[in-house]
C-alpha positions as CSV (number, residue, x, y, z in Angstrom):
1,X,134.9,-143.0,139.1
2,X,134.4,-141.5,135.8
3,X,131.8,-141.8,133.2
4,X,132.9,-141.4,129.4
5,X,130.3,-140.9,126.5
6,X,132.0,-140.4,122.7
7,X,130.4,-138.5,120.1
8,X,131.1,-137.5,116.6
9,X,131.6,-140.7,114.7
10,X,130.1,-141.0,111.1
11,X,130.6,-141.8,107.7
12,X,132.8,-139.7,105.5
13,X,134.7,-140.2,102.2
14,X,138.8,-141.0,102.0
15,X,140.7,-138.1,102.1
16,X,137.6,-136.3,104.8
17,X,137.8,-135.4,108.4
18,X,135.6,-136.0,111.6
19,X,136.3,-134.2,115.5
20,X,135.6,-136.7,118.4
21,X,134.4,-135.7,121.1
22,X,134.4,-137.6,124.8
23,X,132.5,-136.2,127.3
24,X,133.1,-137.1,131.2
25,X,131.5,-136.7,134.1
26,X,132.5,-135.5,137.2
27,X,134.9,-132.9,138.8
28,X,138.0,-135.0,138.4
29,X,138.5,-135.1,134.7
30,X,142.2,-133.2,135.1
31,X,143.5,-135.9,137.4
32,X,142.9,-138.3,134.6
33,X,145.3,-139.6,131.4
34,X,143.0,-139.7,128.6
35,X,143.5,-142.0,125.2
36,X,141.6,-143.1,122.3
37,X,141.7,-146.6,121.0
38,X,140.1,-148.2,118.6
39,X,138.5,-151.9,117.3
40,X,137.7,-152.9,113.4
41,X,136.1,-155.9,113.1
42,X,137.8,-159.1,113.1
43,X,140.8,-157.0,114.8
44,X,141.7,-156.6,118.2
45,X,141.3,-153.4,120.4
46,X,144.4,-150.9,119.1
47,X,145.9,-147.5,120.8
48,X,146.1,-144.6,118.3
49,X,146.5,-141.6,120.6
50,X,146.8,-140.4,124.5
51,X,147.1,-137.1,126.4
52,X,148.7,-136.4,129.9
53,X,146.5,-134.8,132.8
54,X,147.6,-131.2,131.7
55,X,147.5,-131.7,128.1
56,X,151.3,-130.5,127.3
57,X,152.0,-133.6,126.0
58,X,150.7,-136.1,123.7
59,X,151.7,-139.9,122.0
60,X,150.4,-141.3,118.7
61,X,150.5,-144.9,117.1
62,X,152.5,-144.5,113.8
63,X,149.6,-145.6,111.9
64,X,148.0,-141.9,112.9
65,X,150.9,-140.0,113.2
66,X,150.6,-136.3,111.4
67,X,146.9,-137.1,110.6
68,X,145.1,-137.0,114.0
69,X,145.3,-134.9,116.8
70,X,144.0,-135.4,120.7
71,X,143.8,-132.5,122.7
72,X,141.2,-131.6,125.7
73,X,139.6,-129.1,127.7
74,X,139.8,-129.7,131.4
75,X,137.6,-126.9,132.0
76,X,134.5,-128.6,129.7
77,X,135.9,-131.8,131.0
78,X,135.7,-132.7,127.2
79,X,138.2,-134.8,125.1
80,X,138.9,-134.4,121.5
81,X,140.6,-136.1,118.4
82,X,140.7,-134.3,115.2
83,X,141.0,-136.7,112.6
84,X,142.1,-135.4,108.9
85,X,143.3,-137.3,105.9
86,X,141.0,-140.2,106.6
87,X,141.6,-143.7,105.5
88,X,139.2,-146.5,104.5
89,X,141.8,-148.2,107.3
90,X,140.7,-145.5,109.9
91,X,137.0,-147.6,109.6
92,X,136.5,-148.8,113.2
93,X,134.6,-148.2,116.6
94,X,136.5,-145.7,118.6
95,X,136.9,-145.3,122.0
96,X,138.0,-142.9,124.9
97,X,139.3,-144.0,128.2
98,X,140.6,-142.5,131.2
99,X,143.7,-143.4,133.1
100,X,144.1,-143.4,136.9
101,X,147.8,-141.9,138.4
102,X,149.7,-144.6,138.5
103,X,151.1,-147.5,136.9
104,X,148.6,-149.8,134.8
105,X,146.1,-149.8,132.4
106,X,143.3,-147.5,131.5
107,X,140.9,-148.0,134.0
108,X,137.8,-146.3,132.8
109,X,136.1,-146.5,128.9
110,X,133.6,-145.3,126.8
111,X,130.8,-147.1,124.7
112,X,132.3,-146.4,121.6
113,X,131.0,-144.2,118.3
114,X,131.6,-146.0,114.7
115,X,133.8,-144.1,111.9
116,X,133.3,-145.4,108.5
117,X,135.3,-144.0,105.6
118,X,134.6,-145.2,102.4
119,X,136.8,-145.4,99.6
C-alpha cells in the first residue's frame, strides 16, 4: 500500500504557474503508474496527466496538452506537475494517484490540494 499527500496548490492569476508536488510513502513508489486528476465543483472527477513506472513516458488530456507537465523522481519517491499558462478553467482540487501493475484503475489517491486561478 501506498500513501499519497499533494502539495503546492494555491491561488494565482490567468496566464501564472504553480509545481505540484505528491509525496509517497514507502519503498515501492517505482513499481507504481502515477496520474493526476482533477474535480471542479459541480463537475465530475477528470484525468489530465499520467506517468509510467520509469518515467520515459507520459499521456495528457487535450485540455492540458503543451501547458502542463508530470514528471517524477523515484529516488525522492516524489511526483510532480508543472503547470504554466494557467486558466480560470484549470480552477479545481487536484489529485495524485498511484496505479498498481496490471490492468484496472488507480488504486491508490491522494487528499487533494485546491488550485484557484483567477481571471
Amino acid at each position: 500500500q501506498v500513501q499519497l499527500v499533494e502539495s503546492g496548490g494555491g491561488l494565482v492569476q490567468a496566464g501564472g504557474s504553480l509545481r505540484l508536488s505528491c509525496a509517497a510513502s514507502g519503498r515501492t513508489f517505482s513499481s507504481y503508474a502515477m496520474g493526476w486528476f482533477r474535480q471542479a465543483p459541480g463537475n465530475e472527477r477528470e484525468f489530465v496527466a499520467a506517468i509510467i513506472r520509469n518515467g520515459i513516458s507520459t499521456t495528457y488530456a487535450d485540455s492540458v496538452k503543451g501547458r502542463f507537465t508530470i514528471s517524477r523522481d523515484n529516488a525522492k519517491n516524489t511526483l510532480y506537475m508543472q503547470m504554466n499558462s494557467l486558466k480560470p478553467e484549470d480552477t479545481a482540487v487536484y489529485y495524485c494517484a498511484a496505479k498498481r501493475p496490471g490492468p484496472g484503475t488507480f488504486d491508490y489517491w491522494g487528499q487533494g490540494t485546491q488550485v484557484t486561478v483567477s481571471s
